[in-house]
BATIDO-174386 format. One line per 10 residues: number of its first residue (from 1); their letters; for each residue x, y, z of C-alpha. Coordinates in Angstrom, 3 decimals. Layout:
REM residues N
NUM	a	X Y Z ~ ...
//
This chain:
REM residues 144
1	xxxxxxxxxx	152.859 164.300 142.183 ~ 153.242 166.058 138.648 ~ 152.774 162.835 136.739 ~ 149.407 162.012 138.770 ~ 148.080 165.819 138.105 ~ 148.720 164.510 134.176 ~ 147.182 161.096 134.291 ~ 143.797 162.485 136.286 ~ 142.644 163.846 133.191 ~ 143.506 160.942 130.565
11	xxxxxxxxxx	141.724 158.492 133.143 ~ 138.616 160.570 133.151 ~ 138.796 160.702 129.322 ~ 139.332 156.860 129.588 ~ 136.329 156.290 131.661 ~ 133.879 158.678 129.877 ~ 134.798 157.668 126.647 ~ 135.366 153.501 127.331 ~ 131.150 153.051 126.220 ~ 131.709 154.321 122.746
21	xxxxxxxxxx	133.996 151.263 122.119 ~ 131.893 148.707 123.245 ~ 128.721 150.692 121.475 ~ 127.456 149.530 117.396 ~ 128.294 152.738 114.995 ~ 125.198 153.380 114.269 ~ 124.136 153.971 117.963 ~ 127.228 156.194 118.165 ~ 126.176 157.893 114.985 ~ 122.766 158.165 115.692
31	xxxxxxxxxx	123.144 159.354 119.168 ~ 124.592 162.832 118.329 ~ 123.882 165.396 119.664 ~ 123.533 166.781 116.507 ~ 121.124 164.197 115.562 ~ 119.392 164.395 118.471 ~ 118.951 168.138 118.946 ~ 120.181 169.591 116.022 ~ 122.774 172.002 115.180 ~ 121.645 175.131 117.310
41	xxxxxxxxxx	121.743 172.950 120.565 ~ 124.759 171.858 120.054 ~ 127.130 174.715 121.225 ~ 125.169 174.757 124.355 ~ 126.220 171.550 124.523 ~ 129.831 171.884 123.919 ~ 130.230 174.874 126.504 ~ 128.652 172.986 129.420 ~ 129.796 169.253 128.303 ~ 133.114 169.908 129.913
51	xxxxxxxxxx	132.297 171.926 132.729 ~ 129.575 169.877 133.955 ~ 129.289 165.926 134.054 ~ 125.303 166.282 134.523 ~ 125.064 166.363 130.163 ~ 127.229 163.724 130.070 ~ 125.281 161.405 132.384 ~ 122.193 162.463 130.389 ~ 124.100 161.455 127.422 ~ 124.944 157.952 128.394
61	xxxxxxxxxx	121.538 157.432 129.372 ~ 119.734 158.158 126.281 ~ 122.508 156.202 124.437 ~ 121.929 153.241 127.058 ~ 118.265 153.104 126.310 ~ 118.252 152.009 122.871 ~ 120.527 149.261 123.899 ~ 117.849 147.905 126.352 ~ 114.948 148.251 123.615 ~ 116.894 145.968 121.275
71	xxxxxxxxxx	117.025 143.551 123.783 ~ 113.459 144.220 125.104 ~ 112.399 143.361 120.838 ~ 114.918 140.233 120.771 ~ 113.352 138.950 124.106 ~ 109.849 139.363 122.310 ~ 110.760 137.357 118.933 ~ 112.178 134.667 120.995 ~ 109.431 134.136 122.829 ~ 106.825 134.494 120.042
81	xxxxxxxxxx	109.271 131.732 118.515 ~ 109.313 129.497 121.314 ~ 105.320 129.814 121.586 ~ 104.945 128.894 118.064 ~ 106.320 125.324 118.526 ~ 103.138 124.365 119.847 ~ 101.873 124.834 116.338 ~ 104.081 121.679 115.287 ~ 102.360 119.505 118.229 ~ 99.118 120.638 116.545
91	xxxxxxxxxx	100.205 119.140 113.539 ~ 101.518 116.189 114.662 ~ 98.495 115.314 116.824 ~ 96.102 115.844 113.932 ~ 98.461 113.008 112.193 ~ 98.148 110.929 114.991 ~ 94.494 111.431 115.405 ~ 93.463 110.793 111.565 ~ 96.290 107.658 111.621 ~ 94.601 106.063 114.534
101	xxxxxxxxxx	91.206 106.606 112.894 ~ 92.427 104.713 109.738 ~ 93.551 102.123 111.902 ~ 90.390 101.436 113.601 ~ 88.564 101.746 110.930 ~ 90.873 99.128 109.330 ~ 90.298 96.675 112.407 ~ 86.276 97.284 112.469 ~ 84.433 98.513 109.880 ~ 81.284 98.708 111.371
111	xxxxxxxxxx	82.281 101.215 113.703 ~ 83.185 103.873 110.730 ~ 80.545 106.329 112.030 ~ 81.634 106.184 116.233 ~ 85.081 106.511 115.252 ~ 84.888 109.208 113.248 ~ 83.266 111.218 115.568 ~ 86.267 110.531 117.838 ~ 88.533 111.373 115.738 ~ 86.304 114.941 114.923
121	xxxxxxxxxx	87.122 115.473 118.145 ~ 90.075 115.117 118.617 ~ 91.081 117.134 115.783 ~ 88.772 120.018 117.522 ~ 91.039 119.731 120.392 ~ 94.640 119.286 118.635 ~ 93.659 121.968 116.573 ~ 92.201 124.203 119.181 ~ 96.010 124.087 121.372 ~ 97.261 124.988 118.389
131	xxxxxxxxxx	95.200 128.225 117.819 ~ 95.699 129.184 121.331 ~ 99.919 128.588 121.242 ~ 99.614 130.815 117.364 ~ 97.236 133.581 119.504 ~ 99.853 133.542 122.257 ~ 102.864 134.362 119.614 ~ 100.863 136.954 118.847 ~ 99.993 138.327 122.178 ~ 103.854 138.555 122.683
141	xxxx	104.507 140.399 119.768 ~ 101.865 142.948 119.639 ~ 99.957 143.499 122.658 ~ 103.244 143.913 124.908
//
């Protein structure tokens, strides 16, 4: 019964204390509470951090939050990256649209004017799912 009355303690230690392992430095360093409240909150702190486990809940959570905002701002750039691809299909449509336009041309030369107001077109179009997949990147990164 002795030994359990002298483990009780180290396991609480163990279990309030595992986060800061798994935690970067600079969110231990950063999350203070000197940092946070400054120096004259601190010993208000320190008295009522080991009589109450209220602070230290309201501890973890502040230093749990940051930890969801970097992967709330990762979650953003990869989207924003994965809507820019459309950007390349632009590109490669306009390609295809001028190549085919040279190739008709090349075929029937007397139809230079109709196909190039085809091709016009199409360019308007490849070029206009472009500008919408580019306004959508955006839209991820700084309207949300």
């Amino acid at each position: 019964m002795l030994t359990a009355a002298r483990l009780a303690p180290a396991a609480a230690a163990v279990r309030y204390q595992s986060g800061a392992i798994c935690r970067p430095l600079s969110v231990s360093v950063m999350l203070t509470p000197e940092a946070r409240f400054g120096i004259e909150r601190t010993t208000f702190l320190r008295r009522t951090q080991g009589k109450n486990s209220f602070v230290q809940d309201v501890l973890r959570e502040f230093q749990t939050s940051a930890a969801r905002q970097d992967i709330d701002t990762a979650a953003k750039f990869i989207g924003a990256g994965a809507a820019t691809v459309g950007v390349a299909g632009s590109g490669a449509g306009i390609g295809t649209v001028f190549g085919s336009l040279i190739i008709g041309y090349a075929r029937n030369p007397s139809l230079k004017q109709q196909l190039f107001s085809y091709a016009i077109l199409g360019f308007a179009l490849s070029e206009a799912m472009g500008l919408f997949c580019l306004m959508v990147a955006f839209l991820i990164l700084f309207a949300m």
